[in-house]
C-alpha positions in Angstrom: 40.3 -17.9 -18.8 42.0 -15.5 -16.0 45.4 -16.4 -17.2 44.5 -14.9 -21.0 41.6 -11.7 -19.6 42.4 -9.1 -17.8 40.2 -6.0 -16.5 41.4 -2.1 -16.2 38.9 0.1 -14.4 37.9 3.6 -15.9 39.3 6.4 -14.9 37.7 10.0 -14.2 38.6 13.4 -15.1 40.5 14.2 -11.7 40.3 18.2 -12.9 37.3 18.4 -13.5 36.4 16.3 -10.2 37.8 18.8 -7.7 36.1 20.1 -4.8 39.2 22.8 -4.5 38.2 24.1 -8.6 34.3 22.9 -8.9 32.6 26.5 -9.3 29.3 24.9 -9.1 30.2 24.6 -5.0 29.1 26.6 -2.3 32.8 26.8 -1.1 36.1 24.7 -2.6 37.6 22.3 -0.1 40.7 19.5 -0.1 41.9 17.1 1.3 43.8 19.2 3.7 41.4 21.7 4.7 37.6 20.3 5.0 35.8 23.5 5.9 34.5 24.1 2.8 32.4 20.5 2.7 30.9 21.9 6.0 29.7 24.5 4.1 28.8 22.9 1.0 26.5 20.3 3.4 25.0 23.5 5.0 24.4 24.9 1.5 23.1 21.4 0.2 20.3 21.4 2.9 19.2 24.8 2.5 18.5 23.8 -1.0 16.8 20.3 -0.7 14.4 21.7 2.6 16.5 19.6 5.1 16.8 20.5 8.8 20.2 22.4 8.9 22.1 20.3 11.0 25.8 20.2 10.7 26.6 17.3 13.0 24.0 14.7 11.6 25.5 12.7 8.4 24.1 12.9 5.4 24.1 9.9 3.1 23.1 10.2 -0.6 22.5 8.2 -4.0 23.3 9.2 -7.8 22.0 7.1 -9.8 19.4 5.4 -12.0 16.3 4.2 -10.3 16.6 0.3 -11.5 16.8 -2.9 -9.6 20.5 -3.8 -10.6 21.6 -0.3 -8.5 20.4 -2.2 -5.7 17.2 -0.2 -4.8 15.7 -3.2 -3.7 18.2 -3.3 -0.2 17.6 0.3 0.1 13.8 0.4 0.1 13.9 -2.8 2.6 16.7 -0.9 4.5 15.2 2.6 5.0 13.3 2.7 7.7 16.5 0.8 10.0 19.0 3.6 8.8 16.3 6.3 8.9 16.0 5.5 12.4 19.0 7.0 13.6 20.2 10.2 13.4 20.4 10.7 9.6 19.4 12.5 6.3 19.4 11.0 3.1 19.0 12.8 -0.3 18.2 10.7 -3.5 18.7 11.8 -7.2 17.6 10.0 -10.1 14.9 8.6 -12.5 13.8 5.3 -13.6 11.5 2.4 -12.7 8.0 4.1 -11.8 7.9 1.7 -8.4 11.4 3.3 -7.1 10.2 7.0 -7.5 7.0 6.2 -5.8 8.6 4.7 -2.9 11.0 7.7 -2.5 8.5 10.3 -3.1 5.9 8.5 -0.6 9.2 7.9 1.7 10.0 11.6 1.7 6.6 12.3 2.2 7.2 10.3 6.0 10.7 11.9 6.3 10.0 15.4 6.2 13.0 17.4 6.4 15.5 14.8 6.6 14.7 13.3 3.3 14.6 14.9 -0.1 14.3 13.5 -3.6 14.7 15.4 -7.4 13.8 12.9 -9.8 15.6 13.6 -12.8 19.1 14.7 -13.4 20.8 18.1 -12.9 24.8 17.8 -12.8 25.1 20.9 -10.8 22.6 19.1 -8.2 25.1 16.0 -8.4 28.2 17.9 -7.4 26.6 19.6 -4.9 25.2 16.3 -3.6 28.9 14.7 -3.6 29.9 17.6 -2.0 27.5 17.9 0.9 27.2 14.1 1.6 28.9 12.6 3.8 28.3 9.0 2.9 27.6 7.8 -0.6 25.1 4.6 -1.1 25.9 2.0 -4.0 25.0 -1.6 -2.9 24.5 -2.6 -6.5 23.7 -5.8 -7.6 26.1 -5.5 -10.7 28.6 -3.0 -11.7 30.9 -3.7 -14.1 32.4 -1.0 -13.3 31.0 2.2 -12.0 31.9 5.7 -12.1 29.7 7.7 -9.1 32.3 5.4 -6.5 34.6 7.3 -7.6 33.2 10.8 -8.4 31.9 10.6 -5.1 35.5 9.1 -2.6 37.0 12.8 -4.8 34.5 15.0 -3.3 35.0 13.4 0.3 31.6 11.3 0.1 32.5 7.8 1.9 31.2 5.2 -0.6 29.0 2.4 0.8 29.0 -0.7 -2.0 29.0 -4.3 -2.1 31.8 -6.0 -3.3 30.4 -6.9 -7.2 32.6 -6.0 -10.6 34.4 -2.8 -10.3 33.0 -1.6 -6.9 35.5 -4.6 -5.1 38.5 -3.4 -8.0 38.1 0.2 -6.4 36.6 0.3 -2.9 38.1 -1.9 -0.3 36.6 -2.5 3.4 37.9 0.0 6.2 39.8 -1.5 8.7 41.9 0.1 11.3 45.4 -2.0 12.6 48.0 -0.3 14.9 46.3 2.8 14.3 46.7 2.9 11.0 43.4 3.2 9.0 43.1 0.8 5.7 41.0 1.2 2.9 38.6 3.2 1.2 35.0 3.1 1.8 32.5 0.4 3.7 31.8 -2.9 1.7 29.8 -6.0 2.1 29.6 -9.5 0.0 25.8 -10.8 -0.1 23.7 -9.2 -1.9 21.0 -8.8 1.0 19.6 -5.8 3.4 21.7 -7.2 6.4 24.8 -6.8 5.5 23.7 -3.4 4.0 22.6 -2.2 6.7 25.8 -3.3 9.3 27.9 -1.1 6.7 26.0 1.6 7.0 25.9 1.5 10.7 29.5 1.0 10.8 30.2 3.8 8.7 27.4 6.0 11.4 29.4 4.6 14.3 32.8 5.5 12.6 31.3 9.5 11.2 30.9 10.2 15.3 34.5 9.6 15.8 36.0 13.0 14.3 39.5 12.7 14.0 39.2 9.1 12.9 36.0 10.3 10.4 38.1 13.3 9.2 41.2 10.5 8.6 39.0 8.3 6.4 37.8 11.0 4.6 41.2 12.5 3.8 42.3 9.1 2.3 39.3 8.8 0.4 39.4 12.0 -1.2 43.4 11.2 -2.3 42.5 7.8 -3.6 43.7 7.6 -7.7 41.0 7.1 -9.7 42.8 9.4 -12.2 43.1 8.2 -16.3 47.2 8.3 -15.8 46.7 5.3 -13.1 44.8 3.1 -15.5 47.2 4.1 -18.1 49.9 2.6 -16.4 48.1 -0.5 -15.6 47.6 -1.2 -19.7 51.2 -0.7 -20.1 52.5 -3.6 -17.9 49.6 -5.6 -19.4 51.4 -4.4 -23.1 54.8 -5.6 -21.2 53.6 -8.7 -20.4 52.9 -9.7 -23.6 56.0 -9.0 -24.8 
């Protein structure tokens, strides 16, 4: 049925999603200057009880605590990724087996891992904000929404390549020094390929200039309401 279906992402409120206007911030940043996220991550460990350290990456989840968000690769991928240099900051609720395993988790991370379980939107924003990499290796997304939130406040999504995460992050790849694509992206749904991304995206955060390139075309990606206006249009053309 392709030739007769056709699928337009969501959009997000691109005002109200700026790190330049968000008053809930430590400190407003863009795309062209990024010393405000420096502050922001500073402010974000000071709050969560992590070891104030501005060079080590911060990587970070928003989402519900169920097993089609793809907790299931991150519980068997923690300890690998927690083995390097790395924080990670988890906020959610949901199945009682995820929240113990992050709050037993945190318990062996002290200081590099902290977890609120429940839901504060200031706490998200500041979370976008101060991360550096966002996690979403969901096992279905039909379309998704935190991708996006988070690429606008300069987080670098991680996600596997299911529904709307493959329509709106694509696999970075640099060619003639060019950098290409948005984010870090794997097929199979398994803790392997999760955790090559994220190392990927580890190896790629300790090259600055390249980092701070990526980071600048995520944060300018459209994920704005006017671009998937215009995609319902031609589908209205089409039919015409």
């Amino acid at each position: 049925n392709a030739r007769k279906l056709h699928g337009v992402l969501n959009g997000i409120d691109m005002q109200r999603y700026d790190p330049s206007r968000d008053k809930s911030l430590a400190a407003a940043y863009s795309p062209d200057d990024l010393a405000g996220k420096k502050k922001d991550k500073a402010a974000l460990q000071r709050v969560l009880g992590l070891q104030e350290r501005p060079d080590t990456p911060i990587l970070a989840m928003v989402t519900r605590l169920v097993s089609h968000k793809g907790l299931d690769l991150v519980c068997e991928t923690l300890d690998a990724f927690m083995g390097k240099d790395v924080q990670f900051v988890v906020l959610g609720k949901g199945d009682a087996k995820y929240e113990t395993f992050f709050e037993y988790a945190k318990q062996r991370y002290g200081g590099r891992m902290a977890v609120y379980l429940g839901y504060s939107e200031q706490l998200a924003m500041q979370i976008y904000a101060g991360a550096d990499l966002f996690l979403m290796p969901s096992k279905s997304e039909p379309c998704g929404l935190s991708q996006m939130i988070a690429s606008r406040y300069g987080a670098v999504p991680v996600t596997r390549e299911t529904g709307g995460l493959y329509d709106s992050i694509k696999g970075y790849y640099e060619f003639d020094g060019e950098i290409y694509g948005n984010g870090f992206t794997f097929r199979n749904y398994n803790m392997y390929e999760l955790k090559d991304r994220i190392f990927a995206a580890l190896t790629l955060y300790h090259d600055p200039e390249k980092w701070k390139r990526l980071v600048g075309k995520v944060m300018t990606t459209d994920f704005s309401w006017d671009a998937s206006a215009q995609k319902y249009l031609a589908m209205y053309r089409d039919l015409c």
